[in-house]
Predicted model as a PDB file, atoms N, CA, C, CB and O in Angstrom, pLDDT in the B-factor column:
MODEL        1                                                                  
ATOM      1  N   UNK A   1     -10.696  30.931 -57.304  1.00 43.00           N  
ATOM      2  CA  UNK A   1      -9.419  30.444 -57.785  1.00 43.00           C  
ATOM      3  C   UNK A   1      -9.605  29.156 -58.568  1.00 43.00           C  
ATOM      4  CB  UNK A   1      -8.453  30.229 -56.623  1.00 43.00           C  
ATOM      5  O   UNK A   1      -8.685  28.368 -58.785  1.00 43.00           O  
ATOM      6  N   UNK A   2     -11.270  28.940 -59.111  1.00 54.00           N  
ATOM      7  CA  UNK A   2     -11.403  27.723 -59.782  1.00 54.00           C  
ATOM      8  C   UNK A   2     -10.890  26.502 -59.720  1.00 54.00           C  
ATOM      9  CB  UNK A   2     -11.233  27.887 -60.655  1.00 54.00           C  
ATOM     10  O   UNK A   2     -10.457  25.859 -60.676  1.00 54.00           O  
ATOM     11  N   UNK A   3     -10.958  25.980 -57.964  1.00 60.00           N  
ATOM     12  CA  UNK A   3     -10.497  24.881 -58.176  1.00 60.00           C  
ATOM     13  C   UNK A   3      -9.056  24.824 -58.219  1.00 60.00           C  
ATOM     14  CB  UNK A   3     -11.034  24.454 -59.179  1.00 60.00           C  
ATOM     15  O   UNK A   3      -8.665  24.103 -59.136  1.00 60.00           O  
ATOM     16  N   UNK A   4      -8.309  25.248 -57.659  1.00 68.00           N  
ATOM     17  CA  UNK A   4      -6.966  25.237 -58.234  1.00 68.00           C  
ATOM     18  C   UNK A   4      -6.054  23.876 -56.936  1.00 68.00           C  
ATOM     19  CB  UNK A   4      -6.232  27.289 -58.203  1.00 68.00           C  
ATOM     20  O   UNK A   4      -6.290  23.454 -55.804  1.00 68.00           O  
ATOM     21  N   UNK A   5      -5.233  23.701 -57.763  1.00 79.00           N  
ATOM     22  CA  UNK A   5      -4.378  22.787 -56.696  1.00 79.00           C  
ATOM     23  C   UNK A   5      -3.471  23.667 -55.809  1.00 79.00           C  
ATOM     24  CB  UNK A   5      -3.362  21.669 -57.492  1.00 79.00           C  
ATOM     25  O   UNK A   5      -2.902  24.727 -56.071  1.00 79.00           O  
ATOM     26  N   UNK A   6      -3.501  22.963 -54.744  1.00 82.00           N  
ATOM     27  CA  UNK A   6      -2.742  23.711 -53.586  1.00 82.00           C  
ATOM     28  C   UNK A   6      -1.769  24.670 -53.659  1.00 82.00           C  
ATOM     29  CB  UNK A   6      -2.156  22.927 -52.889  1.00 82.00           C  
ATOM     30  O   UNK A   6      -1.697  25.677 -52.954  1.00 82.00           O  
ATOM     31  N   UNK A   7      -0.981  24.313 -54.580  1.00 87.00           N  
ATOM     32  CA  UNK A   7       0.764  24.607 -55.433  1.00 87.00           C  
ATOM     33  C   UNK A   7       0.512  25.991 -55.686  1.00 87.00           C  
ATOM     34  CB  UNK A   7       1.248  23.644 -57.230  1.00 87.00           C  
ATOM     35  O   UNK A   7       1.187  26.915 -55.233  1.00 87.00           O  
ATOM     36  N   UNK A   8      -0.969  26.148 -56.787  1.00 86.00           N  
ATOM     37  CA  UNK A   8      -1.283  26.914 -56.835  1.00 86.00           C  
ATOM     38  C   UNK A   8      -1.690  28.024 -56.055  1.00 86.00           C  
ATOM     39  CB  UNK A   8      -1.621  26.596 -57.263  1.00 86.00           C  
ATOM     40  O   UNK A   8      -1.237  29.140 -56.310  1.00 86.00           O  
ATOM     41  N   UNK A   9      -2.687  27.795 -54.912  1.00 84.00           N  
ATOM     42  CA  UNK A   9      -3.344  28.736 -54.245  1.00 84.00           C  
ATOM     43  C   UNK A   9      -2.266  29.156 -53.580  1.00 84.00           C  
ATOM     44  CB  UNK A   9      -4.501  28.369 -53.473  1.00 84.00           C  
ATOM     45  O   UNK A   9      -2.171  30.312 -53.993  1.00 84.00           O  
ATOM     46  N   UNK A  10      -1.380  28.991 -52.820  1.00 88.00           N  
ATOM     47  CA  UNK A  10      -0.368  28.951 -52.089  1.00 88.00           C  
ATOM     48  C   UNK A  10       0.527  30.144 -53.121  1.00 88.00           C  
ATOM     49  CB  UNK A  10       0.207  27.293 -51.840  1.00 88.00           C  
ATOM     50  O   UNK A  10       0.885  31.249 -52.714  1.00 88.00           O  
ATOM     51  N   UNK A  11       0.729  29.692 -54.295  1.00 89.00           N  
ATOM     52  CA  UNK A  11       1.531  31.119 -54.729  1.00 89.00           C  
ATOM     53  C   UNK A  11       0.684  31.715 -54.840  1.00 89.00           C  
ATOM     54  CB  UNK A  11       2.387  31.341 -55.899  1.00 89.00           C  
ATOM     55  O   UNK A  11       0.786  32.573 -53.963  1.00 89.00           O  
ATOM     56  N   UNK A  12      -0.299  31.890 -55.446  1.00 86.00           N  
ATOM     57  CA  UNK A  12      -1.240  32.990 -55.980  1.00 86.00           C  
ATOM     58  C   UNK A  12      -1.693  33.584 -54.223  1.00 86.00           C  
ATOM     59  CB  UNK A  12      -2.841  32.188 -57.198  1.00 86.00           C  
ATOM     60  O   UNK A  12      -2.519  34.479 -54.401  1.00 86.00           O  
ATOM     61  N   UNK A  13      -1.562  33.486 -53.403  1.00 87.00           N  
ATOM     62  CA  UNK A  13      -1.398  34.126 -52.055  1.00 87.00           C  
ATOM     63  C   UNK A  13      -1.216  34.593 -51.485  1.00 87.00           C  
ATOM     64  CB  UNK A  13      -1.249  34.149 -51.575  1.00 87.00           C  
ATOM     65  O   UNK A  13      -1.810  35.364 -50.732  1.00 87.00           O  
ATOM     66  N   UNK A  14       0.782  33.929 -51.820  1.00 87.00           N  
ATOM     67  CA  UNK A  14       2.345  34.525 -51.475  1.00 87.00           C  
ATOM     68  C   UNK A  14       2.217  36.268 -52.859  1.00 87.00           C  
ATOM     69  CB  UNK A  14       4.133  32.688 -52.162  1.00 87.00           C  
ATOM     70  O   UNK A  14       2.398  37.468 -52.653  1.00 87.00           O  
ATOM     71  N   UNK A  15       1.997  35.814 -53.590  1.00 87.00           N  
ATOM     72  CA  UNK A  15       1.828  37.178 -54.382  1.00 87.00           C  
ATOM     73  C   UNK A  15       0.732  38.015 -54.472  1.00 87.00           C  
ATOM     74  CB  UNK A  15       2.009  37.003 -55.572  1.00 87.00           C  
ATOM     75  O   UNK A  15       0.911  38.979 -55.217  1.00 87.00           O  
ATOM     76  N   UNK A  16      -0.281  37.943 -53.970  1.00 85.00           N  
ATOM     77  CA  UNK A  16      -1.588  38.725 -53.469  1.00 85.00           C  
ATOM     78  C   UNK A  16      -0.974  39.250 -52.113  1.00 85.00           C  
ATOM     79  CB  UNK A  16      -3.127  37.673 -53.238  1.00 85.00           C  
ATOM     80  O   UNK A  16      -1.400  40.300 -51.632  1.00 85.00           O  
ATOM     81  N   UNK A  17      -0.265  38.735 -51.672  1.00 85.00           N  
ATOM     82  CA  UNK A  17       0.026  39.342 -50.309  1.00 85.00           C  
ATOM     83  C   UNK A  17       0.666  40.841 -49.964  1.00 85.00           C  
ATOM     84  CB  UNK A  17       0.915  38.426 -49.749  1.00 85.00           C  
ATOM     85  O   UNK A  17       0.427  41.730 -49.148  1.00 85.00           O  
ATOM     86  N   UNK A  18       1.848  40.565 -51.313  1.00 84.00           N  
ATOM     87  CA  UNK A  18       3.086  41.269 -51.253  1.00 84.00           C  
ATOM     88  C   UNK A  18       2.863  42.726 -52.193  1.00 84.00           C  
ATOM     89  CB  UNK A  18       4.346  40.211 -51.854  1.00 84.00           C  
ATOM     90  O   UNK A  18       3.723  43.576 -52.427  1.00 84.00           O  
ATOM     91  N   UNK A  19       1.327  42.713 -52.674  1.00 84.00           N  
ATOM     92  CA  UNK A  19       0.638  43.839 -53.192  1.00 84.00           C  
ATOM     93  C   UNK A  19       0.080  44.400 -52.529  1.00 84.00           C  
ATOM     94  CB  UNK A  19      -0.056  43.739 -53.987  1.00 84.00           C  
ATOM     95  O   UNK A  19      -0.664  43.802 -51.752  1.00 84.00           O  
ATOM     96  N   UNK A  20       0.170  46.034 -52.501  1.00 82.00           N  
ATOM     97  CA  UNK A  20      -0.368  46.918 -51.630  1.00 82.00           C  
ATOM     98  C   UNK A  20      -1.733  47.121 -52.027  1.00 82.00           C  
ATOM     99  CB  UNK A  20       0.371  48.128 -51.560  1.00 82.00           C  
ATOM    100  O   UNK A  20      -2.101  47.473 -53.148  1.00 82.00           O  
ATOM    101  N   UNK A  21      -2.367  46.907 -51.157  1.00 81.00           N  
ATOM    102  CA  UNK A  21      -3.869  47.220 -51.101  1.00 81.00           C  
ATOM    103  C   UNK A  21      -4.691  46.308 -51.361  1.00 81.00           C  
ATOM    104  CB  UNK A  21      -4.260  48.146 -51.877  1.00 81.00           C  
ATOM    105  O   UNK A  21      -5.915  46.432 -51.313  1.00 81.00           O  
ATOM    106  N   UNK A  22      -3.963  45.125 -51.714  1.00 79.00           N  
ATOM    107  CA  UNK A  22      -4.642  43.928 -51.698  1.00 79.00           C  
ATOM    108  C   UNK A  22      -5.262  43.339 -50.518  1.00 79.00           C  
ATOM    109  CB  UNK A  22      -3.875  43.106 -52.126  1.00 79.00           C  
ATOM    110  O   UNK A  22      -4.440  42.997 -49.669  1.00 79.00           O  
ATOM    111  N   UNK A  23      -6.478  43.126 -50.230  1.00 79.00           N  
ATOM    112  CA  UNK A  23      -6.774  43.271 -48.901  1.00 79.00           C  
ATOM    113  C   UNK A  23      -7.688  41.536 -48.147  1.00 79.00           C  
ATOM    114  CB  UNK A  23      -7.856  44.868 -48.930  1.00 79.00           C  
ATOM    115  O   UNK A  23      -8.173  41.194 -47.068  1.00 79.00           O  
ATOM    116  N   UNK A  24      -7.496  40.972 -49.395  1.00 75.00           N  
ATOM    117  CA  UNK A  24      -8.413  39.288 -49.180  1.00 75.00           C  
ATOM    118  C   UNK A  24      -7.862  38.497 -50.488  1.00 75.00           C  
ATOM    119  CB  UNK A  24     -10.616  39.390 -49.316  1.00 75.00           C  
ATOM    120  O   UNK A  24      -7.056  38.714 -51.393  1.00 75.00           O  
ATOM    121  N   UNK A  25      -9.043  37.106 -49.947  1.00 76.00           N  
ATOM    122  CA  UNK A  25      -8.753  36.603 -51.481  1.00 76.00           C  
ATOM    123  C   UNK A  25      -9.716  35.387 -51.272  1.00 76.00           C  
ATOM    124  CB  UNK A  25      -6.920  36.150 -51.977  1.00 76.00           C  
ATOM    125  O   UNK A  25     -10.125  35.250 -50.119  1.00 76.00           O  
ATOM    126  N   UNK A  26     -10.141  34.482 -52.208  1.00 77.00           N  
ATOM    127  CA  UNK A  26     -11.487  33.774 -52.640  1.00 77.00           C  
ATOM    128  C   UNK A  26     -10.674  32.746 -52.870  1.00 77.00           C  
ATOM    129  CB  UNK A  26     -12.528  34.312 -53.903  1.00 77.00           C  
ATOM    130  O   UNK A  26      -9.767  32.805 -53.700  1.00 77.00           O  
ATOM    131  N   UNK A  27     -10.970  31.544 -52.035  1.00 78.00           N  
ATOM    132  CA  UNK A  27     -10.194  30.168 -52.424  1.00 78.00           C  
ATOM    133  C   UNK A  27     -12.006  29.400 -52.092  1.00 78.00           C  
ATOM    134  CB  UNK A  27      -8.332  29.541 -51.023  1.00 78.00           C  
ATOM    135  O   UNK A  27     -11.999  28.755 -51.043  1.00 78.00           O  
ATOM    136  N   UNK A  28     -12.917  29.406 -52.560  1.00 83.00           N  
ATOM    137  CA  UNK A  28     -13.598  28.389 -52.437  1.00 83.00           C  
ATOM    138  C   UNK A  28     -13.890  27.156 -52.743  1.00 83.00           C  
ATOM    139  CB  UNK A  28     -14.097  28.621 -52.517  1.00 83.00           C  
ATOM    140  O   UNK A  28     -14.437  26.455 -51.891  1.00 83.00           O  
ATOM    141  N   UNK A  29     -13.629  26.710 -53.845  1.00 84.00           N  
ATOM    142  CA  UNK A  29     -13.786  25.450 -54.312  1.00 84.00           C  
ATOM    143  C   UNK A  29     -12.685  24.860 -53.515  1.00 84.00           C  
ATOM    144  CB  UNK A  29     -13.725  25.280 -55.871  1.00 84.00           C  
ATOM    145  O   UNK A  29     -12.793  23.943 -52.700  1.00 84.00           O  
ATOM    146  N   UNK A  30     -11.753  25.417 -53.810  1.00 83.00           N  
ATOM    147  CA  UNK A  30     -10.251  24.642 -53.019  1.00 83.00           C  
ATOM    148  C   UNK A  30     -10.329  24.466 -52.341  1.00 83.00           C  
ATOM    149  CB  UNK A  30      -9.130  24.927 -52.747  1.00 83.00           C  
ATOM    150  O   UNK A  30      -9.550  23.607 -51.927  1.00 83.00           O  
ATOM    151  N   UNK A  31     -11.218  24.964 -51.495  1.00 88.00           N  
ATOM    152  CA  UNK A  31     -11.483  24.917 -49.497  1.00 88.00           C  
ATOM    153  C   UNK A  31     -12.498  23.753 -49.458  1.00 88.00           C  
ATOM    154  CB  UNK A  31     -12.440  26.695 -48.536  1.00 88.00           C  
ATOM    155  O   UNK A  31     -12.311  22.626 -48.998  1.00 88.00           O  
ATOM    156  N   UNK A  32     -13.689  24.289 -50.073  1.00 91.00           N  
ATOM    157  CA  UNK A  32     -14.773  23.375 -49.312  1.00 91.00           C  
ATOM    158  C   UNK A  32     -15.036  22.154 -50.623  1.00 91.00           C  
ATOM    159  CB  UNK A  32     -16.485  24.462 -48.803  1.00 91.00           C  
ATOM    160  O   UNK A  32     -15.959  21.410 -50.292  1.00 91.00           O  
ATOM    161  N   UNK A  33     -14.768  21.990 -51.249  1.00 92.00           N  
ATOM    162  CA  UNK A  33     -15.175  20.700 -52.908  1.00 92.00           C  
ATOM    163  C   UNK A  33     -14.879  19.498 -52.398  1.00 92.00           C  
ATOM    164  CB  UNK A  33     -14.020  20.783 -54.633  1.00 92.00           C  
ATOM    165  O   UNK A  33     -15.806  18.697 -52.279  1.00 92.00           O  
ATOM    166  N   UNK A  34     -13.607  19.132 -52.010  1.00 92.00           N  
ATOM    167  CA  UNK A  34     -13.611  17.719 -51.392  1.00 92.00           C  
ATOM    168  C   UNK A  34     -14.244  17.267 -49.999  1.00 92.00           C  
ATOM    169  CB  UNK A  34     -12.286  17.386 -51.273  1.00 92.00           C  
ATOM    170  O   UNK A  34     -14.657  16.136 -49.744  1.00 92.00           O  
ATOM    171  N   UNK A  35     -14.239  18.488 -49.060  1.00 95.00           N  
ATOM    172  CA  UNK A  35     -15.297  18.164 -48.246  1.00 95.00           C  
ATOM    173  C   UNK A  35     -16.438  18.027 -48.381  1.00 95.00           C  
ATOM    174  CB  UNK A  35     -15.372  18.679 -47.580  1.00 95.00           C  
ATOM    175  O   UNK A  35     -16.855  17.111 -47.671  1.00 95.00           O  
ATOM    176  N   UNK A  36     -17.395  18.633 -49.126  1.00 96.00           N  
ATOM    177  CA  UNK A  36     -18.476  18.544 -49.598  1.00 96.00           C  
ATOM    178  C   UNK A  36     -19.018  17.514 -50.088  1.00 96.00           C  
ATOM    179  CB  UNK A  36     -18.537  19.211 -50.222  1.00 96.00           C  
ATOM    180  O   UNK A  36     -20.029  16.872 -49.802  1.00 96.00           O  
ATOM    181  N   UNK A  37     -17.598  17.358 -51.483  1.00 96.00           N  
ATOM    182  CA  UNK A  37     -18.285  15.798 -51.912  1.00 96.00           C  
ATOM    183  C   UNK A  37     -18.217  15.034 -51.254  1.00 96.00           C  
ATOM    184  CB  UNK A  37     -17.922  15.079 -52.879  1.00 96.00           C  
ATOM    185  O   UNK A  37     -18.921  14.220 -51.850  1.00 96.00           O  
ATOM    186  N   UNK A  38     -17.786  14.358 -50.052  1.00 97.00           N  
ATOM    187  CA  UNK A  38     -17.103  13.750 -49.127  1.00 97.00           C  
ATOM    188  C   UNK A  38     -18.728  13.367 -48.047  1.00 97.00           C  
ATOM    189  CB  UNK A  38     -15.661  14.918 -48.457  1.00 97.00           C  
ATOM    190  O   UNK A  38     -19.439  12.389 -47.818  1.00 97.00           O  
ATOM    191  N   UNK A  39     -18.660  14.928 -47.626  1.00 98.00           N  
ATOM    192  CA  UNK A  39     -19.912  14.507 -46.629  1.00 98.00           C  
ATOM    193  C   UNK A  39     -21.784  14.458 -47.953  1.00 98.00           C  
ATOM    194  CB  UNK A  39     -19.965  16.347 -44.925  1.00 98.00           C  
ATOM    195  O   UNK A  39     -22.905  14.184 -47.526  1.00 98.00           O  
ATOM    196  N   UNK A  40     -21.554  14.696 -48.945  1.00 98.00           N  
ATOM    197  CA  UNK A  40     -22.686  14.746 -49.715  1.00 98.00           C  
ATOM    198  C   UNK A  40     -22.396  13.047 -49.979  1.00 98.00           C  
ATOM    199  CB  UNK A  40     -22.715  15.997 -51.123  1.00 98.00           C  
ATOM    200  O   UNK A  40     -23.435  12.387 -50.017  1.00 98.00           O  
ATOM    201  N   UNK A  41     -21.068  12.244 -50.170  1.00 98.00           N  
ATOM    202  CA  UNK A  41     -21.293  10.961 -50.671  1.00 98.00           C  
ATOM    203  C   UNK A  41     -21.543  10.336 -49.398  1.00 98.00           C  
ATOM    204  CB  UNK A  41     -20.151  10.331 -51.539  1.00 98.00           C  
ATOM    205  O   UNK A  41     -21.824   9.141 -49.491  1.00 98.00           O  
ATOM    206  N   UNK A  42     -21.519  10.823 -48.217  1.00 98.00           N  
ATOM    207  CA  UNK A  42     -21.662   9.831 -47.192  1.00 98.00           C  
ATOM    208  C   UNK A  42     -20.140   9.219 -46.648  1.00 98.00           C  
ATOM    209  CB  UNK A  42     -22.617   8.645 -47.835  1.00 98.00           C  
ATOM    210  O   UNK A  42     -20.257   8.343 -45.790  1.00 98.00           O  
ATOM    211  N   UNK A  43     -18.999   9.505 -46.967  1.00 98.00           N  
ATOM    212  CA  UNK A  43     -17.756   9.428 -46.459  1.00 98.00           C  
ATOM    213  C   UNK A  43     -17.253  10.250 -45.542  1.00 98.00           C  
ATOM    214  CB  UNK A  43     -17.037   9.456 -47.285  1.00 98.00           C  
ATOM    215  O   UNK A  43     -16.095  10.095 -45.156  1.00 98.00           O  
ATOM    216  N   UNK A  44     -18.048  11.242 -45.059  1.00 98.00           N  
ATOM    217  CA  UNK A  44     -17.807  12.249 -43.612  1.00 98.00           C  
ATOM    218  C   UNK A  44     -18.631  12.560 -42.990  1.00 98.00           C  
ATOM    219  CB  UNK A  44     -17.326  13.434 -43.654  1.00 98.00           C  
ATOM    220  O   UNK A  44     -19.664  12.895 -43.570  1.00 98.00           O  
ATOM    221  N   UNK A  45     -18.579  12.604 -41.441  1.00 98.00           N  
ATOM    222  CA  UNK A  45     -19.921  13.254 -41.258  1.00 98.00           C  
ATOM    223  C   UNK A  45     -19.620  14.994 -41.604  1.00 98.00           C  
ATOM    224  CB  UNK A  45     -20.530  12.920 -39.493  1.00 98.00           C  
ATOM    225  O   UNK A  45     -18.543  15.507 -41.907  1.00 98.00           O  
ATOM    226  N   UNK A  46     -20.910  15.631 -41.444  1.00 98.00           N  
ATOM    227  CA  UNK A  46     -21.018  17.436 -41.307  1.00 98.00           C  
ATOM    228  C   UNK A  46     -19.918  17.730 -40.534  1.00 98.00           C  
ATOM    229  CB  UNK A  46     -22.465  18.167 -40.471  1.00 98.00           C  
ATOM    230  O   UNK A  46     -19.094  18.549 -40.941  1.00 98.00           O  
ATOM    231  N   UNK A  47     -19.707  16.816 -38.795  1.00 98.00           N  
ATOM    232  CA  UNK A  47     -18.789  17.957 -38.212  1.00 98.00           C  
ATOM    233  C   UNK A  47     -17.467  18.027 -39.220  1.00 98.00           C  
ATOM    234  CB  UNK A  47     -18.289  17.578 -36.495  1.00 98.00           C  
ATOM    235  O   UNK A  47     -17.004  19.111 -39.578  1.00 98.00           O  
ATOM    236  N   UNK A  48     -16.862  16.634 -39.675  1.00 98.00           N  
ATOM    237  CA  UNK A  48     -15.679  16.432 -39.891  1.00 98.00           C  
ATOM    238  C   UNK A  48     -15.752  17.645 -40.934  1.00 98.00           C  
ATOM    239  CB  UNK A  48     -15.244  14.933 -40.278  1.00 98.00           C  
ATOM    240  O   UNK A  48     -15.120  18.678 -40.716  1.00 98.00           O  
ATOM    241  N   UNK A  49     -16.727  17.446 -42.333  1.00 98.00           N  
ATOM    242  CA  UNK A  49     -16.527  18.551 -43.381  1.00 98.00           C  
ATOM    243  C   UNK A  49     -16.022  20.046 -43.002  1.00 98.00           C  
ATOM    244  CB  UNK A  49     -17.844  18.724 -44.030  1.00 98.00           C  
ATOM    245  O   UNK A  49     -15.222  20.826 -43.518  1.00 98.00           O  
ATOM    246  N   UNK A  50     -16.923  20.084 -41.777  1.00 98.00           N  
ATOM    247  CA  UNK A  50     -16.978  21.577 -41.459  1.00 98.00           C  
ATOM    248  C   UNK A  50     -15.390  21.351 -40.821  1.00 98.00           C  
ATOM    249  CB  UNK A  50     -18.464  22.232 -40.249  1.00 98.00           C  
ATOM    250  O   UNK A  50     -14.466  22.105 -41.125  1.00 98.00           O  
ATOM    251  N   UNK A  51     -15.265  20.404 -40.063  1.00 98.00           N  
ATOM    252  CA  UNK A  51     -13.320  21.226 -39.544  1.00 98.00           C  
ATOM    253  C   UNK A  51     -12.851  20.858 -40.599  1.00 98.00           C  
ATOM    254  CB  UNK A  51     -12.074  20.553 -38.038  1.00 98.00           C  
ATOM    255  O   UNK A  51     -11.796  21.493 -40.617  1.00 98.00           O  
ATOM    256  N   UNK A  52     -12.888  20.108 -41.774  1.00 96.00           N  
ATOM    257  CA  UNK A  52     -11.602  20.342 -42.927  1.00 96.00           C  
ATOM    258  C   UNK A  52     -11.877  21.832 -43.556  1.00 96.00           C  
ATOM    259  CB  UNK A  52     -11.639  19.015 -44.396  1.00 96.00           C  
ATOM    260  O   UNK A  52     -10.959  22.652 -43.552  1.00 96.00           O  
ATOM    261  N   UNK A  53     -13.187  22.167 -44.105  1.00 96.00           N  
ATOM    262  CA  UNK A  53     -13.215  23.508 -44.471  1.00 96.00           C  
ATOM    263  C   UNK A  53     -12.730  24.355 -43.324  1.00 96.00           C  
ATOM    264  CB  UNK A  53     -14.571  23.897 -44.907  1.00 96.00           C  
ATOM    265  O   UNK A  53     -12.245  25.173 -44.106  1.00 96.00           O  
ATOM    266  N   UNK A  54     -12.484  24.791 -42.322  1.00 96.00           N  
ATOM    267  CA  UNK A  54     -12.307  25.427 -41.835  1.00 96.00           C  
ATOM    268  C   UNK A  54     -10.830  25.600 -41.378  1.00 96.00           C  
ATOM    269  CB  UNK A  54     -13.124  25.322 -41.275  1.00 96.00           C  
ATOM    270  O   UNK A  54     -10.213  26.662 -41.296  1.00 96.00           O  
ATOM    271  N   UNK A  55     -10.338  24.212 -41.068  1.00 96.00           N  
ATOM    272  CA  UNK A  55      -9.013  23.981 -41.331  1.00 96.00           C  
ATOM    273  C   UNK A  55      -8.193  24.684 -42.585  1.00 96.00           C  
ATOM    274  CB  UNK A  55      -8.981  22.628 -41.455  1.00 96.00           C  
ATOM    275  O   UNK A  55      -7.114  25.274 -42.538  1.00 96.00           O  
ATOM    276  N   UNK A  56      -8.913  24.470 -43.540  1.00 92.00           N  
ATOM    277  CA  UNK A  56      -8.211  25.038 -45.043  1.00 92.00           C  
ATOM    278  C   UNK A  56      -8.095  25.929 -45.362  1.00 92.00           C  
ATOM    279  CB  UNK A  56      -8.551  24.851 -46.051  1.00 92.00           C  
ATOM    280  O   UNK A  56      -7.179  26.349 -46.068  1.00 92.00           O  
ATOM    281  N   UNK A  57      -9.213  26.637 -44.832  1.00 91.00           N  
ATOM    282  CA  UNK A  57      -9.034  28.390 -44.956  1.00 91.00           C  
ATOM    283  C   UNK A  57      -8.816  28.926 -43.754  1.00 91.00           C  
ATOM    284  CB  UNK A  57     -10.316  29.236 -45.510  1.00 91.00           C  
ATOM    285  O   UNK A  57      -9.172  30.102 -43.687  1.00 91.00           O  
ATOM    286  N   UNK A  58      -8.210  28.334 -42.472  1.00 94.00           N  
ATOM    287  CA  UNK A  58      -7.499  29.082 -41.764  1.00 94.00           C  
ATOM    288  C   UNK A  58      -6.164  28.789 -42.202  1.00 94.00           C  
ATOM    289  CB  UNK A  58      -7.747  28.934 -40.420  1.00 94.00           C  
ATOM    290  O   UNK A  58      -5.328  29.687 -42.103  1.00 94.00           O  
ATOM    291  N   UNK A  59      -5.719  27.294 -42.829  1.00 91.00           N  
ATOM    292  CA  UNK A  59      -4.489  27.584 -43.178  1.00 91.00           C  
ATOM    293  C   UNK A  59      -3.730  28.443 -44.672  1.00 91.00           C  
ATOM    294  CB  UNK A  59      -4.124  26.368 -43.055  1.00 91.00           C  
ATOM    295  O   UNK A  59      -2.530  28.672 -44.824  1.00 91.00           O  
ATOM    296  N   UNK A  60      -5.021  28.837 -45.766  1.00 88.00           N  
ATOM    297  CA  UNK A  60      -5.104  30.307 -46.175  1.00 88.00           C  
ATOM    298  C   UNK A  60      -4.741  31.674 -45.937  1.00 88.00           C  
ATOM    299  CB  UNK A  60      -5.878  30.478 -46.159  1.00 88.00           C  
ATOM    300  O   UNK A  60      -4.093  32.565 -46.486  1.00 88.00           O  
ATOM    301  N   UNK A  61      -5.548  31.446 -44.700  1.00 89.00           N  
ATOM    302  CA  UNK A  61      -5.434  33.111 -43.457  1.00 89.00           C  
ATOM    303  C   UNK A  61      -3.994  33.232 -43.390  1.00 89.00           C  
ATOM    304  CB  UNK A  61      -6.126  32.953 -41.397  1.00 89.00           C  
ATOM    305  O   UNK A  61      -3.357  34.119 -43.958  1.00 89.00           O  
ATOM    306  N   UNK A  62      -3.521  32.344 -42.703  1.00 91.00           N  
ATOM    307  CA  UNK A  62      -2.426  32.218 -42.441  1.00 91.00           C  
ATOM    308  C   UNK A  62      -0.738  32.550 -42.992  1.00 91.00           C  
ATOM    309  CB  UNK A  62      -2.705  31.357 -42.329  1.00 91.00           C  
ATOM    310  O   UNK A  62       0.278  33.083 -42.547  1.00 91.00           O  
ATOM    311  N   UNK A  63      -1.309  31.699 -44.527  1.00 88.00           N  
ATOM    312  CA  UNK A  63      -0.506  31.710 -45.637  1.00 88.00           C  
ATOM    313  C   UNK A  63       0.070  33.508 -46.176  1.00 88.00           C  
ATOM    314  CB  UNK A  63      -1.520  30.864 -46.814  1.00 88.00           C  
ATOM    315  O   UNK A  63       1.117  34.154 -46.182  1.00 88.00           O  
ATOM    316  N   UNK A  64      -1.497  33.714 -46.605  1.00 86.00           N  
ATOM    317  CA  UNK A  64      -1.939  35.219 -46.274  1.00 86.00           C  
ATOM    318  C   UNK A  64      -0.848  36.506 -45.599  1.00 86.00           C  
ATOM    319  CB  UNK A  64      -3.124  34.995 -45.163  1.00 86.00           C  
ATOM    320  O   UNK A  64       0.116  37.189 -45.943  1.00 86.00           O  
ATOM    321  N   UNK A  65      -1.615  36.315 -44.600  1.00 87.00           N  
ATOM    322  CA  UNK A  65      -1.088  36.790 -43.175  1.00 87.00           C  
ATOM    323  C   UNK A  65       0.223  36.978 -42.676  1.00 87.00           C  
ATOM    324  CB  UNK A  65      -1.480  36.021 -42.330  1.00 87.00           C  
ATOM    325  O   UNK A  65       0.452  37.886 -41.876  1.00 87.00           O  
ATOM    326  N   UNK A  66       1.253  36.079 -43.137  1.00 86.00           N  
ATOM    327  CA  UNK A  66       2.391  35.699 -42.927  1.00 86.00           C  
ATOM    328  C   UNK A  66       3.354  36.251 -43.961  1.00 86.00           C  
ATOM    329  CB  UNK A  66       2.356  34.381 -42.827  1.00 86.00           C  
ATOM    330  O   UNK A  66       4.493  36.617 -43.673  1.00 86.00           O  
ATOM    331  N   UNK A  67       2.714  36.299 -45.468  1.00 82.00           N  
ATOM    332  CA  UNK A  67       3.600  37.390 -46.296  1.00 82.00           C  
ATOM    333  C   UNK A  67       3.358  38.426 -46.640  1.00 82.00           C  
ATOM    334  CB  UNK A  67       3.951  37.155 -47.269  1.00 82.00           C  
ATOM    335  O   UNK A  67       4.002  39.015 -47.508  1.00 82.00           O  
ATOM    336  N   UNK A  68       2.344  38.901 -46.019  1.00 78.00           N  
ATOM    337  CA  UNK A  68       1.856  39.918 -46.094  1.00 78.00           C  
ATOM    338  C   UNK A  68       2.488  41.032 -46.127  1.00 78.00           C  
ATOM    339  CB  UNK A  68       1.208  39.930 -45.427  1.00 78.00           C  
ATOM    340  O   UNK A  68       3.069  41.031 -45.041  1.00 78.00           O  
ATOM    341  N   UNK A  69       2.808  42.154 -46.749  1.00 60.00           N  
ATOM    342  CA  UNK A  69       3.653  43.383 -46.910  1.00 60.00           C  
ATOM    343  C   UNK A  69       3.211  44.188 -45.182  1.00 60.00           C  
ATOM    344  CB  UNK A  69       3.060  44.456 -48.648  1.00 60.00           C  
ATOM    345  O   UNK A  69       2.152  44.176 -44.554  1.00 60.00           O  
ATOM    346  N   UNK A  70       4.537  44.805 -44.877  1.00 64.00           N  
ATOM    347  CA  UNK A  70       4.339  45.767 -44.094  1.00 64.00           C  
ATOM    348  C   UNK A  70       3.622  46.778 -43.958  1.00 64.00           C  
ATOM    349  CB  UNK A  70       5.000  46.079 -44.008  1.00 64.00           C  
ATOM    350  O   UNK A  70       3.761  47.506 -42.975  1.00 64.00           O  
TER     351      UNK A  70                                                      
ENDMDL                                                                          
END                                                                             
């Protein structure tokens, strides 16, 4: 999703969802880029990076999950 701002991923989500047969979706940069740079500059440790990435794409899942078509 190249990086996209939240605003973004968040619709592009809500409407991946509500399509049949749509079955996932690829938010990486959006998830893990500021953590990364974060613990690569020395401003986080590993654990913290790893619960914001993980934090971010469970709250993805979620996003997901929640409009998901019947």
């Amino acid at each position: 999703m190249c990086g996209a701002d939240e605003q973004k991923v968040v619709r592009w989500l809500t409407v991946a969802a509500s399509v049949p047969g749509f079955i996932g979706f690829a938010v990486g940069r959006t998830t893990f880029w500021d953590a990364v740079a974060d613990y690569v500059g020395k401003r986080a440790t590993r654990p913290e990076a790893v619960s914001r990435i993980a934090r971010r794409y469970r709250e993805w899942a979620a996003i997901f999950t929640r409009r998901r078509a019947p």
